[in-house]
KOLDREN-150580 format. One record per atom (N, C-alpha, C): residue number from 0; residue in three letters; atom name; x, y, z. Coordinates in Angstrom, 2 decimals. Last residue first. Layout:
R     n   res   atom         X         Y         Z
R   NUM   Ala     CA         X         Y         Z
...
***
This chain:
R     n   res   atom         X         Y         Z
R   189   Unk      N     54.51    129.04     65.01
R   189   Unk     CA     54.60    128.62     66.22
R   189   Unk      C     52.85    129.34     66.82
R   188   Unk      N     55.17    126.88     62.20
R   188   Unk     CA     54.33    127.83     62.97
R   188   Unk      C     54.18    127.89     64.58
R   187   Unk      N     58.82    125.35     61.17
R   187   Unk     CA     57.40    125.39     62.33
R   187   Unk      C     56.54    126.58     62.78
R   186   Unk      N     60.42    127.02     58.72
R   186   Unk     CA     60.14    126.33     60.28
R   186   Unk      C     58.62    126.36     60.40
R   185   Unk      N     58.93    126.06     55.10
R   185   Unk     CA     59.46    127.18     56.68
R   185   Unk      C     59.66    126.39     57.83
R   184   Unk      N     59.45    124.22     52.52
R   184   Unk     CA     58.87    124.14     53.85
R   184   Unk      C     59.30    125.12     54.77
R   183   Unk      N     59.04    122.98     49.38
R   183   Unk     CA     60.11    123.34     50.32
R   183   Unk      C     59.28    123.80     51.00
R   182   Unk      N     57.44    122.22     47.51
R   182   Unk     CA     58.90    121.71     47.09
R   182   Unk      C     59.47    121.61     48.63
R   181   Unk      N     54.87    123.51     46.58
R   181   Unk     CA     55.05    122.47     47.16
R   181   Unk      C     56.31    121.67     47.96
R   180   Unk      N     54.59    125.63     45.13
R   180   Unk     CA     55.43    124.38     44.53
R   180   Unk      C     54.88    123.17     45.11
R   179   Unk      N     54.20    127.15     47.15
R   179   Unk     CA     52.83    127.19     46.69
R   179   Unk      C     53.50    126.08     45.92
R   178   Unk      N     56.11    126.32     50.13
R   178   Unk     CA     56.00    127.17     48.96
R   178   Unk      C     55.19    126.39     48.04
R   177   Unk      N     54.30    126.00     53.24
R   177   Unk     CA     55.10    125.39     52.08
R   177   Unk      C     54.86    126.28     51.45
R   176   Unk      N     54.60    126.48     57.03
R   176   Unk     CA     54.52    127.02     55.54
R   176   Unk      C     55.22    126.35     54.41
R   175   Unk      N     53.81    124.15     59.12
R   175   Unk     CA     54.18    124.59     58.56
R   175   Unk      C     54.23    125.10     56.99
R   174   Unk      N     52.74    122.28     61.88
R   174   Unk     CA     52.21    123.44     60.96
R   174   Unk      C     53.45    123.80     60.40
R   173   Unk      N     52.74    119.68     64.31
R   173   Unk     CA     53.30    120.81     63.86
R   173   Unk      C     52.97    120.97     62.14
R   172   Unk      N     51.51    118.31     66.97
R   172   Unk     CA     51.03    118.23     65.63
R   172   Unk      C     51.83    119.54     65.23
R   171   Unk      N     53.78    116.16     69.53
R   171   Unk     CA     52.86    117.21     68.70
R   171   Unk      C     52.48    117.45     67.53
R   170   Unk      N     54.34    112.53     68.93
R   170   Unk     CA     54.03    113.63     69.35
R   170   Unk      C     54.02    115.10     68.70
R   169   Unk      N     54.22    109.74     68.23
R   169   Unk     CA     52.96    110.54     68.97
R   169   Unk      C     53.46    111.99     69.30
R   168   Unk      N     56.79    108.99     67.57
R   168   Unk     CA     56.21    108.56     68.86
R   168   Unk      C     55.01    109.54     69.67
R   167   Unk      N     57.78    111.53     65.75
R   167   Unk     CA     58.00    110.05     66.12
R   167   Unk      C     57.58    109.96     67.13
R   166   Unk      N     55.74    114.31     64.95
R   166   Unk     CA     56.82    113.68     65.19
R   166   Unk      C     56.84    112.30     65.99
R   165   Unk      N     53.61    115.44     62.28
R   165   Unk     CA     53.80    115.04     63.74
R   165   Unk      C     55.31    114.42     64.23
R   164   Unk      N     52.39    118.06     60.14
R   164   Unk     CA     53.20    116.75     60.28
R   164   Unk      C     53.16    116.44     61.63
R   163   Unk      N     51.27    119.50     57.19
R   163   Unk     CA     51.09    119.46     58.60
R   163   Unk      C     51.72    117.87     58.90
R   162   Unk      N     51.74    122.33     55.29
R   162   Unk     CA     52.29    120.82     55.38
R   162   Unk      C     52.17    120.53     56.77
R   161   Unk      N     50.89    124.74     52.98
R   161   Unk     CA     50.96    124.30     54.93
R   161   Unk      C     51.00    122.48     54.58
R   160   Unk      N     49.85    127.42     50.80
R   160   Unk     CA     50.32    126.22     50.80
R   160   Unk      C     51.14    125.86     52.64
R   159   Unk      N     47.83    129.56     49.40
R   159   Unk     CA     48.70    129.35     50.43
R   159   Unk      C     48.90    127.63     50.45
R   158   Unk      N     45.68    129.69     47.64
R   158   Unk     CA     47.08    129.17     46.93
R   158   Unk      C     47.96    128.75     48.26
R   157   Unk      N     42.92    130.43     48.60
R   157   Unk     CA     44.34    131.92     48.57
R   157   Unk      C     45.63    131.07     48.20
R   156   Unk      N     42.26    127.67     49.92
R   156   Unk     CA     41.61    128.80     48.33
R   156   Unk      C     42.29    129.92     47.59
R   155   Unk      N     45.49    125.93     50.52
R   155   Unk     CA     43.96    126.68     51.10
R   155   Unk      C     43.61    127.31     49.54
R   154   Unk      N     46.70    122.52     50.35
R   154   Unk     CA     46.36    124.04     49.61
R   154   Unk      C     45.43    124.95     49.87
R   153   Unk      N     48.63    120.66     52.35
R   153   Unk     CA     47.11    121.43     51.86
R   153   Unk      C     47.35    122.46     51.41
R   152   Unk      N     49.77    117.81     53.35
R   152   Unk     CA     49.75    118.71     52.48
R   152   Unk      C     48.20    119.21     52.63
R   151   Unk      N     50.97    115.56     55.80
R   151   Unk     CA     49.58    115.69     54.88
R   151   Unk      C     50.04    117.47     54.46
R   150   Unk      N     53.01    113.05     57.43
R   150   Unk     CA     53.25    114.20     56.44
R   150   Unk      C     51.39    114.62     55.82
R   149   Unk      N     53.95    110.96     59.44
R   149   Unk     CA     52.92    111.22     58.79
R   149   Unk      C     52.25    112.60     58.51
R   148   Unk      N     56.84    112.11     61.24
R   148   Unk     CA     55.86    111.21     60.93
R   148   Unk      C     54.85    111.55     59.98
R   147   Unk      N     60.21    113.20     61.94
R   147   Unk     CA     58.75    113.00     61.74
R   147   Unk      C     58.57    112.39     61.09
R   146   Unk      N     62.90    112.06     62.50
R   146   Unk     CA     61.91    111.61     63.56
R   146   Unk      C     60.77    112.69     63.13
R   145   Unk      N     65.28    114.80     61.16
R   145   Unk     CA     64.80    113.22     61.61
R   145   Unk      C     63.97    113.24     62.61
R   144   Unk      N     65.04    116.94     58.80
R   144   Unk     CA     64.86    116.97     59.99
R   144   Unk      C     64.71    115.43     60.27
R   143   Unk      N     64.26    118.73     56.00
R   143   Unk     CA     65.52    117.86     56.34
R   143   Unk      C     66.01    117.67     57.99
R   142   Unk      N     61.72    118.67     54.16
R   142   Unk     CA     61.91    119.26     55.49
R   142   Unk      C     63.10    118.15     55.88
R   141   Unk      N     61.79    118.08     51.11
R   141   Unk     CA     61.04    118.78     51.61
R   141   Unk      C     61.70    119.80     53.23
R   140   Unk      N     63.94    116.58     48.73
R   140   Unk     CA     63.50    116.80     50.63
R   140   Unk      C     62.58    118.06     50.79
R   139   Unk      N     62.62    114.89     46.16
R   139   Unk     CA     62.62    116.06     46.83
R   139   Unk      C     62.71    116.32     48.20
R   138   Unk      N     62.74    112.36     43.73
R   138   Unk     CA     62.31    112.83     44.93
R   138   Unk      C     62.96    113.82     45.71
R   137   Unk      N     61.53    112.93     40.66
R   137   Unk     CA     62.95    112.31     41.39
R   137   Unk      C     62.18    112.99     42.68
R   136   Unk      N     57.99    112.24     39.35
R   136   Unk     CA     59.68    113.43     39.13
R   136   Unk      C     60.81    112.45     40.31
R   135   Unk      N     57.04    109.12     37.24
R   135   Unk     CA     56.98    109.80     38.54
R   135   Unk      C     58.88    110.99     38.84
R   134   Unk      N     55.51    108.66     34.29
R   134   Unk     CA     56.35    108.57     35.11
R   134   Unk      C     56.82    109.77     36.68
R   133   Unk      N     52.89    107.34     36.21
R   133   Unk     CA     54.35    107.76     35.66
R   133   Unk      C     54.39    108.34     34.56
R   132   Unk      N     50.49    106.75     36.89
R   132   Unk     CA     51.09    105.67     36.40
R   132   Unk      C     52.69    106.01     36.02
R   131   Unk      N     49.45    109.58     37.17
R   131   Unk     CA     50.08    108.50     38.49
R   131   Unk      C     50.18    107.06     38.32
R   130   Unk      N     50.61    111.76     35.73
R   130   Unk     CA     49.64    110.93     35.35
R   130   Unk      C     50.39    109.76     36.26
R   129   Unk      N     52.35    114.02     36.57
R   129   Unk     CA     51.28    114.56     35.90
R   129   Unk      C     50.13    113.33     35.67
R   128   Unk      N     53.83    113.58     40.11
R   128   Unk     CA     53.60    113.28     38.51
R   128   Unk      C     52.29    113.82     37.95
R   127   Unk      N     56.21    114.05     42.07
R   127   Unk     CA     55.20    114.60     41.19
R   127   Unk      C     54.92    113.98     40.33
R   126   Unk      N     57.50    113.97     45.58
R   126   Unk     CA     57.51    113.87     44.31
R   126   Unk      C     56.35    113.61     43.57
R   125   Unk      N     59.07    114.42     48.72
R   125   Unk     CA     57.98    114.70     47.68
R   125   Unk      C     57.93    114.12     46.59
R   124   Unk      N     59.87    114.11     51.97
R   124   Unk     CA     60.20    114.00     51.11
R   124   Unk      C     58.89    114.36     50.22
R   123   Unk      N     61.41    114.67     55.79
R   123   Unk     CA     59.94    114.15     54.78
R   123   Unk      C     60.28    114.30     53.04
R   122   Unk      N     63.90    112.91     56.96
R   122   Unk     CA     63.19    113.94     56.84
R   122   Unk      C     62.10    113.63     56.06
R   121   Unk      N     65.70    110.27     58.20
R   121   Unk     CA     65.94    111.61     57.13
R   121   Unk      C     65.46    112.85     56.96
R   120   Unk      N     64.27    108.82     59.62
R   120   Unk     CA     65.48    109.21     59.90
R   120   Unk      C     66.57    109.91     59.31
R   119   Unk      N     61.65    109.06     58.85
R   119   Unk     CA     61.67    108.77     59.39
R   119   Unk      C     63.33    109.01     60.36
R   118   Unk      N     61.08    109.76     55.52
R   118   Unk     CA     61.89    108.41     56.28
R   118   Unk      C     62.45    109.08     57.50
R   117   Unk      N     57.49    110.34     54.80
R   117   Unk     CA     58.47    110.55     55.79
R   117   Unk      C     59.49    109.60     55.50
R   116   Unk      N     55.96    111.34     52.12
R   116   Unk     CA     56.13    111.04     52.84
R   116   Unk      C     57.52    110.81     53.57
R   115   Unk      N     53.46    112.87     49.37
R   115   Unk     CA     54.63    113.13     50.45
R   115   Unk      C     54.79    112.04     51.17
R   114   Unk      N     53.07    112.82     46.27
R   114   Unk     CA     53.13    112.42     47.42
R   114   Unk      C     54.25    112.90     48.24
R   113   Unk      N     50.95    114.63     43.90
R   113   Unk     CA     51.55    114.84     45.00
R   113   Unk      C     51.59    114.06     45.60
R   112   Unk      N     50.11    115.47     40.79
R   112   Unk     CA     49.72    114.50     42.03
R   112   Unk      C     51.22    114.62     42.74
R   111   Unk      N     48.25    117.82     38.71
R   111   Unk     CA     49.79    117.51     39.05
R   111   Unk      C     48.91    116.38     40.49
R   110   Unk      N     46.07    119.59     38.17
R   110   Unk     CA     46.67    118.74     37.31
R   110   Unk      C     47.81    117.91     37.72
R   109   Unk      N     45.66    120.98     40.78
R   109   Unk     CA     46.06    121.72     39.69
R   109   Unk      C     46.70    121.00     38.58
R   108   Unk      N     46.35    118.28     42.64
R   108   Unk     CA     45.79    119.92     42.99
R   108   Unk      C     46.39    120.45     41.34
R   107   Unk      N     46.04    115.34     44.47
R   107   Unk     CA     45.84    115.98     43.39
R   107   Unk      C     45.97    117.79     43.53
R   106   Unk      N     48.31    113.49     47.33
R   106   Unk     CA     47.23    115.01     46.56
R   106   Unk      C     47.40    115.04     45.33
R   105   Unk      N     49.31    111.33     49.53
R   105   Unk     CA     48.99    111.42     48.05
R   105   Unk      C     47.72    112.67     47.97
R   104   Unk      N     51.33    110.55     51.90
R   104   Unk     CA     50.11    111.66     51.55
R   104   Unk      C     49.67    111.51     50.25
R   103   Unk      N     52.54    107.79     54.30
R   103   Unk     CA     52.62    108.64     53.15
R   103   Unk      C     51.10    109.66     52.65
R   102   Unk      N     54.04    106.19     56.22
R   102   Unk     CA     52.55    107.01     56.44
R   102   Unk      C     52.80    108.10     54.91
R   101   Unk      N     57.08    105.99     56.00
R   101   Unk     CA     56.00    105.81     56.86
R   101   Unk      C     54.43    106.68     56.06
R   100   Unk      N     60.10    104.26     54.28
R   100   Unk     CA     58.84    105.37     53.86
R   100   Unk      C     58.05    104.72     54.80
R    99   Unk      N     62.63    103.63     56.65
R    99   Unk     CA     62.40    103.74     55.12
R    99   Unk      C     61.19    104.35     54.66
R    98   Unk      N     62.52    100.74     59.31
R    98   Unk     CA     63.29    102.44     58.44
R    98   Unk      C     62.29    102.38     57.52
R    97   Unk      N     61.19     98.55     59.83
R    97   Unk     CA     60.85     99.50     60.27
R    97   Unk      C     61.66    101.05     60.14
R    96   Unk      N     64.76     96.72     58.63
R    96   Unk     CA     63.39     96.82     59.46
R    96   Unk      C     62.94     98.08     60.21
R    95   Unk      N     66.52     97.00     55.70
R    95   Unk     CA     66.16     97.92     57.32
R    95   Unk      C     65.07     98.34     57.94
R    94   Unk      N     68.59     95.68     53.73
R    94   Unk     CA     67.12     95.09     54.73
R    94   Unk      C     67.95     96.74     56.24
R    93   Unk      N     70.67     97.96     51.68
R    93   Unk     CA     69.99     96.90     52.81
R    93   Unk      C     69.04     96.41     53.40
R    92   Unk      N     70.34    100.65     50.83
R    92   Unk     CA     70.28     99.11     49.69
R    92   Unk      C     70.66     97.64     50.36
R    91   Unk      N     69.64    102.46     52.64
R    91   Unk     CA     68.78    101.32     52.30
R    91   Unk      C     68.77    100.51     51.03
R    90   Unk      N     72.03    103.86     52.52
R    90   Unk     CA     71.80    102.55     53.38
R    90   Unk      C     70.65    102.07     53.19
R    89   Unk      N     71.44    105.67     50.50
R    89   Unk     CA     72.60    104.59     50.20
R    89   Unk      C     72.56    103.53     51.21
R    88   Unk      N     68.46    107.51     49.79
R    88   Unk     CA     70.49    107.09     50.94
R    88   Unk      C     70.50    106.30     50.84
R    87   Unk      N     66.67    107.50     48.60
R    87   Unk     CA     67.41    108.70     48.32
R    87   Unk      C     67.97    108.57     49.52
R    86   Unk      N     64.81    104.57     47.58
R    86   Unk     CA     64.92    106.20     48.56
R    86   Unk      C     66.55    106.26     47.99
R    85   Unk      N     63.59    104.04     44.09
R    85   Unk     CA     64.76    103.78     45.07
R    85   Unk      C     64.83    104.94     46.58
R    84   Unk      N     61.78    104.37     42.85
R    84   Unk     CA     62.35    103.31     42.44
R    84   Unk      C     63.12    103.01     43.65
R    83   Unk      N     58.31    106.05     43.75
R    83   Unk     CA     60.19    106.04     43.81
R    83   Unk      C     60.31    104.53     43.24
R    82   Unk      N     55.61    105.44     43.34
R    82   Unk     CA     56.48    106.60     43.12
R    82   Unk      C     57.86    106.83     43.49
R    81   Unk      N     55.03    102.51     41.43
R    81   Unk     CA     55.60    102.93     42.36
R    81   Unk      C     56.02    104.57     42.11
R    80   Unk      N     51.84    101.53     39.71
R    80   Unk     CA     53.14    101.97     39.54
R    80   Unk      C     53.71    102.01     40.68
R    79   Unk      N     49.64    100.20     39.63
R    79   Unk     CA     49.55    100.79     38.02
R    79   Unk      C     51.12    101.57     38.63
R    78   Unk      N     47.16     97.76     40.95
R    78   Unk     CA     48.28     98.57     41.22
R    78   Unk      C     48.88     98.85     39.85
R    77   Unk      N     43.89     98.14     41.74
R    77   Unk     CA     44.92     97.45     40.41
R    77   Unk      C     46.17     98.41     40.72
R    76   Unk      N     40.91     97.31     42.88
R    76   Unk     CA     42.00     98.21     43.39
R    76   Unk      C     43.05     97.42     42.26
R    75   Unk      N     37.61     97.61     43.83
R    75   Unk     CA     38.41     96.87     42.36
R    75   Unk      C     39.84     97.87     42.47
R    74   Unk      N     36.68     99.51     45.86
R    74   Unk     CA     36.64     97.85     45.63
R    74   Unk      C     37.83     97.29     45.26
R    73   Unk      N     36.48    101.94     44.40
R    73   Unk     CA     37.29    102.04     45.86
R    73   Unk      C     37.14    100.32     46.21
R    72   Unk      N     35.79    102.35     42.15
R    72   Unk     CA     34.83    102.14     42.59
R    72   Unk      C     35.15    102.21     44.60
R    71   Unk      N     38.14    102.98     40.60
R    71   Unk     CA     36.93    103.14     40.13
R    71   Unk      C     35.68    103.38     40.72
R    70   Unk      N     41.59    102.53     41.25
R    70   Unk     CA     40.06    102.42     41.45
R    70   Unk      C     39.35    102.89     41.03
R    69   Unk      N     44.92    102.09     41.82
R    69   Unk     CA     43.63    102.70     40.85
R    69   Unk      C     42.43    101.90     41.46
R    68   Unk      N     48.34    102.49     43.32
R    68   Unk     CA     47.02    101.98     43.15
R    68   Unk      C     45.89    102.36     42.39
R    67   Unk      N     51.15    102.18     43.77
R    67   Unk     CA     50.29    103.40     43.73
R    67   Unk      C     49.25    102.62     42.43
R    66   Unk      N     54.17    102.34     46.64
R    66   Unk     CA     52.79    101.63     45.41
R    66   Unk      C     51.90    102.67     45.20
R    65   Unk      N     56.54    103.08     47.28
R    65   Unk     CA     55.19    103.61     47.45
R    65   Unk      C     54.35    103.69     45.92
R    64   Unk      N     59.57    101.18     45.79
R    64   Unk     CA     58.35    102.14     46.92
R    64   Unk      C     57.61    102.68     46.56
R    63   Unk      N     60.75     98.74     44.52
R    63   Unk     CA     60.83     99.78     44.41
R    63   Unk      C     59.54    100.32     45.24
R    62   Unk      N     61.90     98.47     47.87
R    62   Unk     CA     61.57     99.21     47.09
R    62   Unk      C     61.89     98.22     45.89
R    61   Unk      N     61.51     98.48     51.44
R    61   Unk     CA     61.03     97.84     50.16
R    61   Unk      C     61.41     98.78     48.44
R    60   Unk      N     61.25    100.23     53.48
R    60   Unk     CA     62.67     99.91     52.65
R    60   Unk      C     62.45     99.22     51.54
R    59   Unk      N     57.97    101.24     54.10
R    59   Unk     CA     59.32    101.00     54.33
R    59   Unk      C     60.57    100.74     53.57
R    58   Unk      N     56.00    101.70     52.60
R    58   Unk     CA     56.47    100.33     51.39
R    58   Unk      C     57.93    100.32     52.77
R    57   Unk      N     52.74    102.94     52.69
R    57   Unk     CA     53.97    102.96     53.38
R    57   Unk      C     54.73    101.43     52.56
R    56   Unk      N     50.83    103.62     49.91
R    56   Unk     CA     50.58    103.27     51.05
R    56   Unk      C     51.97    103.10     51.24
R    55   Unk      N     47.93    105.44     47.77
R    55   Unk     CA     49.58    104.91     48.01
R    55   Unk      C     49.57    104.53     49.53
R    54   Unk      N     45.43    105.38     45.07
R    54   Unk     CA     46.02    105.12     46.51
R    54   Unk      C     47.76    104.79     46.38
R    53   Unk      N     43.29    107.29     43.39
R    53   Unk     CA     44.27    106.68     43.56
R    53   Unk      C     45.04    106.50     44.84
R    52   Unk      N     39.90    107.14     41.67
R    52   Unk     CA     40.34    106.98     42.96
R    52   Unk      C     42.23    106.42     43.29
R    51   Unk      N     38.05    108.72     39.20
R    51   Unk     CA     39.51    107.58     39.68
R    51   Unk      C     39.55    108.61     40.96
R    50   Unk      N     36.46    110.46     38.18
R    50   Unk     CA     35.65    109.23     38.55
R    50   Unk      C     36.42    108.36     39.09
R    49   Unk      N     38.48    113.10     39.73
R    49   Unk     CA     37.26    112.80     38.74
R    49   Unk      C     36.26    111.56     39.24
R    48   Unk      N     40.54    111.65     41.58
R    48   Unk     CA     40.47    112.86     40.43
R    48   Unk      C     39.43    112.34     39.72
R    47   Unk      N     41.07    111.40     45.08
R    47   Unk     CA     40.38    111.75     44.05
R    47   Unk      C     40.54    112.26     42.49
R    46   Unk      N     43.31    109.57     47.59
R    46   Unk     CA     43.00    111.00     47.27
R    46   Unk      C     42.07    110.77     45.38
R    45   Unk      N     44.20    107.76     50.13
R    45   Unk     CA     43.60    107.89     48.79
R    45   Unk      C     43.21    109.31     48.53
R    44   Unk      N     46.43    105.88     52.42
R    44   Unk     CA     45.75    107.08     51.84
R    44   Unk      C     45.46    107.16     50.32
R    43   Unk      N     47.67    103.32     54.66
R    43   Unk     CA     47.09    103.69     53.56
R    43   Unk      C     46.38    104.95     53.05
R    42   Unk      N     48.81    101.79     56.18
R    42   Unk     CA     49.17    103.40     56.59
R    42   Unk      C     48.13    103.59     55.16
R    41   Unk      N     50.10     98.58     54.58
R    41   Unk     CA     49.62     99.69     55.62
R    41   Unk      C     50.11    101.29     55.54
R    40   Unk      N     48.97     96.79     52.43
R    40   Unk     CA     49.12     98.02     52.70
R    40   Unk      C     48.92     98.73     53.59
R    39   Unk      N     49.33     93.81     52.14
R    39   Unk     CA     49.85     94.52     53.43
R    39   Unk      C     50.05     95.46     52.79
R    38   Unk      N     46.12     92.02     50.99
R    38   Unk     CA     47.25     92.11     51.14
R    38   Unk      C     47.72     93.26     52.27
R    37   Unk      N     43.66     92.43     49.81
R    37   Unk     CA     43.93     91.37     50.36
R    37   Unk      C     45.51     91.21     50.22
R    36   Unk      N     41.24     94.81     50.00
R    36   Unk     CA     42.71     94.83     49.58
R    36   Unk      C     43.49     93.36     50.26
R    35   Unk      N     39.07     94.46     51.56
R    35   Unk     CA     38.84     94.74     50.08
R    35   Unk      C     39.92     94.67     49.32
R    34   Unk      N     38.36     91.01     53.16
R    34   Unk     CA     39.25     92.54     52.96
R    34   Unk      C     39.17     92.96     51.82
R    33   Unk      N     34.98     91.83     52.64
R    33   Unk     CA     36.72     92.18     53.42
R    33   Unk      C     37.11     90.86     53.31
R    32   Unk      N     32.93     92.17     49.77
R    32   Unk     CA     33.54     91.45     50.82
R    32   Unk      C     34.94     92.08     51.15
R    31   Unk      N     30.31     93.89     48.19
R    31   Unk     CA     31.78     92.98     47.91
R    31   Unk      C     31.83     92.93     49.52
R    30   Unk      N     27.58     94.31     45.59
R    30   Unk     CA     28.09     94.37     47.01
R    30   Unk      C     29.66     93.73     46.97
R    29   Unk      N     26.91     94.60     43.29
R    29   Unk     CA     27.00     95.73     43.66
R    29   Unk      C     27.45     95.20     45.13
R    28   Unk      N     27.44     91.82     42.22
R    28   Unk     CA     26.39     92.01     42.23
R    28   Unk      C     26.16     93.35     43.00
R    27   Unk      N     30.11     91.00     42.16
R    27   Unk     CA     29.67     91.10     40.98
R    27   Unk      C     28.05     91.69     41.13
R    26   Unk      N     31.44     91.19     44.69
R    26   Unk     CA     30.49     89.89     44.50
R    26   Unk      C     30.09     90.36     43.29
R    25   Unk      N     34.67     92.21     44.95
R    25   Unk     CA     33.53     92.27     44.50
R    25   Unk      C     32.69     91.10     44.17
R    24   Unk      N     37.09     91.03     46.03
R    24   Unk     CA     36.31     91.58     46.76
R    24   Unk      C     34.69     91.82     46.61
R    23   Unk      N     38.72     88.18     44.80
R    23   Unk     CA     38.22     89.30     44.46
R    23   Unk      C     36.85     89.71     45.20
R    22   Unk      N     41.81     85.70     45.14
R    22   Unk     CA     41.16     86.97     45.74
R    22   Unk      C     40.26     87.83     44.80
R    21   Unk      N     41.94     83.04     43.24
R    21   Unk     CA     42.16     84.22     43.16
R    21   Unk      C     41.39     85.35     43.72
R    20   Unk      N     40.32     80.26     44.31
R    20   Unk     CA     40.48     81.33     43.49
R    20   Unk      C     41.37     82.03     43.84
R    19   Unk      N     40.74     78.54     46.47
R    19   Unk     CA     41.24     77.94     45.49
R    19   Unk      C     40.99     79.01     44.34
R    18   Unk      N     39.61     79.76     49.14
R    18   Unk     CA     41.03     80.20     48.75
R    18   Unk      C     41.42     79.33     47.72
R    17   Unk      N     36.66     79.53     48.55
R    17   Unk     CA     37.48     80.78     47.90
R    17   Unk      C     39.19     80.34     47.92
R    16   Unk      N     36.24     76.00     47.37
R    16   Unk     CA     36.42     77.04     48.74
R    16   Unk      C     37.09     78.52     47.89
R    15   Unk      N     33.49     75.19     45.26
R    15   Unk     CA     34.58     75.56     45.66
R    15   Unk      C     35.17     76.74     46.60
R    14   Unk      N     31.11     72.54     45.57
R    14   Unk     CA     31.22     73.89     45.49
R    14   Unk      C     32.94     73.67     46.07
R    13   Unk      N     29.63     70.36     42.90
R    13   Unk     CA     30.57     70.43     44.16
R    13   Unk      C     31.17     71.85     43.97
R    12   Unk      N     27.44     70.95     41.02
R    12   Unk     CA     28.14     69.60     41.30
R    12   Unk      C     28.92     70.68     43.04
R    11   Unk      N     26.57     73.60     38.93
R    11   Unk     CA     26.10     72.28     39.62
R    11   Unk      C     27.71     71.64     40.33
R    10   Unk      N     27.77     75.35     37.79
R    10   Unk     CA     26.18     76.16     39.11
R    10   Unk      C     25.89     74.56     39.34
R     9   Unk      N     29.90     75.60     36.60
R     9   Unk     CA     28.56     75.34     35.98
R     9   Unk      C     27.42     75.52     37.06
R     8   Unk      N     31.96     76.71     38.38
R     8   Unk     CA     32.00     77.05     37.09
R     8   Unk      C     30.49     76.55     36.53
R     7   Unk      N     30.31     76.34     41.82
R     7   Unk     CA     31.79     76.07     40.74
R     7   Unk      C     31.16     76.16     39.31
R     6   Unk      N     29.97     79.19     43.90
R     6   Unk     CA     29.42     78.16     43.16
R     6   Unk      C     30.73     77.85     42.04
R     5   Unk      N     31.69     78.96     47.13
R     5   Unk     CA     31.44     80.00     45.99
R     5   Unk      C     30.76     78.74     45.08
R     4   Unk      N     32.06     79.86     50.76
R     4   Unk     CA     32.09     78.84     49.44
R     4   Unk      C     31.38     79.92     48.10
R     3   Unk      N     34.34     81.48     52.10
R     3   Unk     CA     32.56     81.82     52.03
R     3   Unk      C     32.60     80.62     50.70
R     2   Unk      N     36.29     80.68     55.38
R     2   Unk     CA     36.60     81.18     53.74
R     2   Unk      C     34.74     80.49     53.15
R     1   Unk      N     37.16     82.29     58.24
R     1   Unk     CA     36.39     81.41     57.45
R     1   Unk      C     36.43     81.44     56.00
R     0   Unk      N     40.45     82.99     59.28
R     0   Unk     CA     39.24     83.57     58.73
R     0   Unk      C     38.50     82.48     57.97
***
């Protein structure tokens, strides 16, 4: 990637290449530059409260897991915590490529923040916090099933509560009833 010269500290003499700064997206002048996140969050999701914008994104086995991000502006991104320290089985206190948290959900709803997401060879999972710097609740199986994928939560207007998910390798989109908690999950709507 080309790197955009920048003016050096006094606006005279010899200009400096960006990659001798420190990454920042914003040109200070209401516009900014890609990548806005100059790093590997993939699978990424953001969800709203007020004038903050907070993000989490897939951490796989990494842990401690699923970063969790602030914004203001959806630019200026500052990471402010992880919602797990650790997954919840004992084999990932190993390197285990492509295991471990996929595609994760982050919701606000009723003061409380919500992420969900999958391992993939466990089942989908949850956990809560009242202020998404932490501290974050212990994590929760949700649906104790291997091989789904990318978990999203919803609360309809009637409180009803539905966790919609897919399974490994593209396939079908499956529905299911959550308790208004959030916590726990019915079979599959058929």
């Amino acid at each position: 990637m080309p790197q955009s010269p920048v003016p050096a500290a006094s606006g005279k003499g010899p200009r400096r290449a960006v990659k001798d700064m420190p990454w920042t997206p914003d040109l200070g002048n209401g516009q900014y530059r890609n990548p806005v996140i100059f790093a590997d969050y993939s699978d990424p999701d953001v969800c709203r409260d007020g004038d903050d914008f907070w993000m989490t994104a897939s951490s796989f086995n990494c842990t401690p897991g699923l970063p969790i991000l602030h914004s203001r502006d959806l630019v200026n991104w500052t990471i402010v915590n992880h919602a797990v320290t650790n997954l919840p089985h004992d084999r990932y206190t190993k390197v285990q490529p492509g295991s471990g948290v996929w595609a994760p959900a982050i919701r606000f709803r009723n003061g409380l923040f919500y992420v969900y997401w999958p391992t993939p060879d466990e089942g989908i999972f949850m956990a809560t916090a009242r202020n998404p710097a932490g501290p974050w609740s212990k994590p929760v199986k949700v649906v104790d099933e291997p091989k789904l994928e990318d978990p999203c939560p919803f609360w309809d207007d009637d409180g009803s509560a539905w966790l919609v998910h897919s399974r490994v390798g593209a396939g079908p989109i499956v529905l299911r009833r959550m308790s208004r908690d959030g916590r726990q999950c019915s079979m599959p709507e058929r």
